[in-house]
N, C-alpha and C positions, 0 to 999 in steps of 0.2 A: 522490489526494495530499493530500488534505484531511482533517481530525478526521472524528472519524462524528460524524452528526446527533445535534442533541437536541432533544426535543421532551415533550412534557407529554401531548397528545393528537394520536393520529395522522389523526383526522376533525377536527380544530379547527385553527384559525388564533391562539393564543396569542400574548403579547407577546416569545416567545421565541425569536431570529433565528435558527436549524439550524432550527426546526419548518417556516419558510415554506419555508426554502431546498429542506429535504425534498420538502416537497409539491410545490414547481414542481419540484424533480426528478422528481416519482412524474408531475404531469400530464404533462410532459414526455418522460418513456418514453413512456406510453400512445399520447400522438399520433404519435410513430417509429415504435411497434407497429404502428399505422396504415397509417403508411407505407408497409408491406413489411418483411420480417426475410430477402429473399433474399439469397444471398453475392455481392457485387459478381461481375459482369460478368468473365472474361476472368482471374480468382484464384482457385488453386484453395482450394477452403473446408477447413474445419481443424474436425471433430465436435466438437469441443470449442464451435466458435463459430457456430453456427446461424444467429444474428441477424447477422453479421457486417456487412451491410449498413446496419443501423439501427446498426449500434457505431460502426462506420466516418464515419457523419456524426454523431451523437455525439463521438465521439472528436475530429474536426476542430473541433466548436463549442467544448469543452473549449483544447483546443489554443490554437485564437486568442484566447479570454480568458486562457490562460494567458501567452499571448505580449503582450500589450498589456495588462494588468492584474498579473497575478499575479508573473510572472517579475520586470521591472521592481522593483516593491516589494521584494522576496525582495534582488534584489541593492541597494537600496538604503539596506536592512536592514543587510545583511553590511559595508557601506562604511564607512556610521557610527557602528554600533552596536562596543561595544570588543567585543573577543570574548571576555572575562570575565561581560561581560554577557547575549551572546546565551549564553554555558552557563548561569549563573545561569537566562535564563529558560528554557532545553530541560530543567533539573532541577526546577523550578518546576512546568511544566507533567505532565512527569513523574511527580512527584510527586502531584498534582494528581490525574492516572488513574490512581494506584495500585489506587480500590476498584474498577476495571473488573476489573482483574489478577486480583484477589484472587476474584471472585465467581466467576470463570472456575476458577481454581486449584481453588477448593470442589469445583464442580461437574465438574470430571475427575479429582476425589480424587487431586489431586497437595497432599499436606498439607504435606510438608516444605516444597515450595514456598510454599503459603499463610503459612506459618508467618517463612519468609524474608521474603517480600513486607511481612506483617504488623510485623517486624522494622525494613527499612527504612523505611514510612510512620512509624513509629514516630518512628522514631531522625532522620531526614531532616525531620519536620513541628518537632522540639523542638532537636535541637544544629544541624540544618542550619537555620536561621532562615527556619521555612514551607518547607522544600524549597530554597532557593535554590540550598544546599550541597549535598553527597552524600557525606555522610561515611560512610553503610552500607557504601558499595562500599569503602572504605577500610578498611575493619570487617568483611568478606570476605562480607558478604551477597551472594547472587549476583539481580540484577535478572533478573526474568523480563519476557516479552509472550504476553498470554493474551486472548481476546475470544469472544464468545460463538458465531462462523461457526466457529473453530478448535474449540470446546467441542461443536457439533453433527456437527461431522465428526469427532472422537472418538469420539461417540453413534454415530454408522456412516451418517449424513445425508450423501445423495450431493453432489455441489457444483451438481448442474443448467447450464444455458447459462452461457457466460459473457458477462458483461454490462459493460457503462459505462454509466455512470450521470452525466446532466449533473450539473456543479458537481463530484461528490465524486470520478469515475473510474474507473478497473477491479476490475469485481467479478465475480459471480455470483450465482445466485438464494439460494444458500446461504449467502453472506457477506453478501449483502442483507437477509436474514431477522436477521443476526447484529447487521449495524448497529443495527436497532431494539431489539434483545436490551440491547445495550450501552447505549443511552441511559438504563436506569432504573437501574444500577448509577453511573453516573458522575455525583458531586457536581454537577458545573453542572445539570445536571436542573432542581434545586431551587432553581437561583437564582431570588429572588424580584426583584432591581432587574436593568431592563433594558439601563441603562449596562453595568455588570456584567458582563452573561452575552454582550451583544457586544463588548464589550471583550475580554473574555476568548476568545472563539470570533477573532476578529478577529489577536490576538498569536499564537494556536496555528496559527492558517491559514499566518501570513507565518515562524514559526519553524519549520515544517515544509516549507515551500518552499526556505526557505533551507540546509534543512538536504537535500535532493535538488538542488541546484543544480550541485554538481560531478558528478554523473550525465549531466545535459545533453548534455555533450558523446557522451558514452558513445551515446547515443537520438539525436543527428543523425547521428553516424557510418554508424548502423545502414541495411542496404536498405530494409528495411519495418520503419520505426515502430512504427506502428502493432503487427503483429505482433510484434513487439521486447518492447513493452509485455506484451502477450497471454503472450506463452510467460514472460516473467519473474515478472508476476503468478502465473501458475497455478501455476509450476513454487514461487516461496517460500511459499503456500498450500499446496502438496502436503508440501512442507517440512518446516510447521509443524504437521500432521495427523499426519502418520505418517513425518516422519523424524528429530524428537527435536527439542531446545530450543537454540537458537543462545543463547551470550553475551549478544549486544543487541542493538538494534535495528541499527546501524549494519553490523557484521558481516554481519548477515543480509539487508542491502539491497546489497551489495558480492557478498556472494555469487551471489545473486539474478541483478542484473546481470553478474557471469562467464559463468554456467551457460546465461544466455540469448544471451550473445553467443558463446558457444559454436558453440551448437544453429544460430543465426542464419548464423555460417560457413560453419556444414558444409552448410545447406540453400542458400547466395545460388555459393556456390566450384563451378566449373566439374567435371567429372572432370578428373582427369590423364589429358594423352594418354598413349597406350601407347607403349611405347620402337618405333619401327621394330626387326622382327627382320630382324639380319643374314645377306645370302645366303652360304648354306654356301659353305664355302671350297674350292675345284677341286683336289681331289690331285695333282698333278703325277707318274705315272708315269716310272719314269726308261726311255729307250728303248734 
């Protein structure tokens, strides 16, 4: 639920706050791996999810800092802030990872898209004042979302286990590899002051939580969470591979969660009984 990592070096400890968070997420699998990666006890397991055991306590740690840190903040965001403002900053930031888009777009030789992308940074960095505005869309440029997990599964790169990752969430080995991908396309990279780039990392965290918040409810409803998560994640991943380009982001997070509360129905809902069949009816001879 979080920005992907950024980092300078992936063996070093930089002044650059995603780098550490990275790392204590990479030690942090390692010692789960440790753990055991067998499927909890008494559930049955899903090929897709091997580890499912290490995700599953994972997933819980995740959780209750989401629940006592993250959540909180996100709504206390939403409270105050005018909501002029919170879109100002989600076009902001937006804007911001345009050149992740753009690198991605190159490298799936989608040009018209490069080209649109290239259009809006344009247009959204000079009349939209730094992004704040988004007048491209109004300008009938069409906003894309491209990252480099999506770009290797294009390449035909399987998606391997699927994974949670403390701090940043549901992923796979495949979108894991992508995360690092994307870190050297996207401007913060480079940031050189430290204020800065946690500043910066810090508003993306709490505008992206806030902006999954009305989801919430949708994820405590669910039987299994946890799985809830799982099928939704993989299922807009598979989405995004090979079944074309949603409008925006929002669309395709809405979708995501239908398709999974779906699946989640049809797997938690009883059979129907069977109607009792009626005993045939006694013809009455006349005598």
């Amino acid at each position: 639920m979080y920005a992907a990592a950024r980092m300078r070096d992936p063996l070093m400890l930089p002044a650059y706050p995603m780098a550490s968070t990275l790392r204590l997420s990479l030690v942090s699998l390692c010692l789960a791996l440790l753990a055991g990666c067998a499927a909890a006890p008494g559930v049955k397991s899903d090929p897709r999810d091997p580890w499912e055991r290490m995700n599953r306590t994972t997933y819980r740690f995740n959780d209750a800092l989401d629940r006592t840190i993250a959540k909180p903040v996100a709504r206390g965001y939403r409270r105050v802030t005018p909501h002029f403002v919170q879109t100002g900053v989600g076009n902001f930031l937006d804007n911001l990872g345009s050149p992740v888009v753009m690198v991605n777009d190159l490298l799936q030789g989608e040009f018209r898209a490069f080209a649109s992308d290239t259009g809006r940074l344009l247009m959204n960095t000079t009349l939209g004042i730094g992004g704040l505005l988004d007048p491209a869309t109004a300008a009938g440029l069409d906003k894309n979302d491209r990252d480099f997990g999506q770009t290797l599964g294009k390449w035909g790169v399987r998606t391997g286990p699927y994974l949670v990752i403390p701090f940043l969430g549901p992923s796979d080995i495949r979108d894991a590899v992508g995360r690092v991908g994307d870190v050297y396309s996207d401007p913060r990279h480079y940031i050189r002051s430290n204020w800065l780039s946690w500043g910066l990392w810090g508003v993306g965290a709490v505008n992206t939580r806030a902006r999954l918040l009305d989801a919430d409810a949708t994820i405590a409803g669910a039987y299994d969470p946890y799985a809830f998560i799982r099928t939704a994640y993989l299922q807009h991943r598979e989405y995004k591979v090979h079944g074309g380009q949603s409008t925006g982001e929002e669309d395709q997070e809405q979708k995501m969660l239908e398709e999974a509360g779906e699946d989640q129905g049809t797997q938690a809902a009883p059979a129907p009984a069977q109607p009792a069949t009626p005993p045939p009816a006694q013809s009455t001879s006349p005598h």
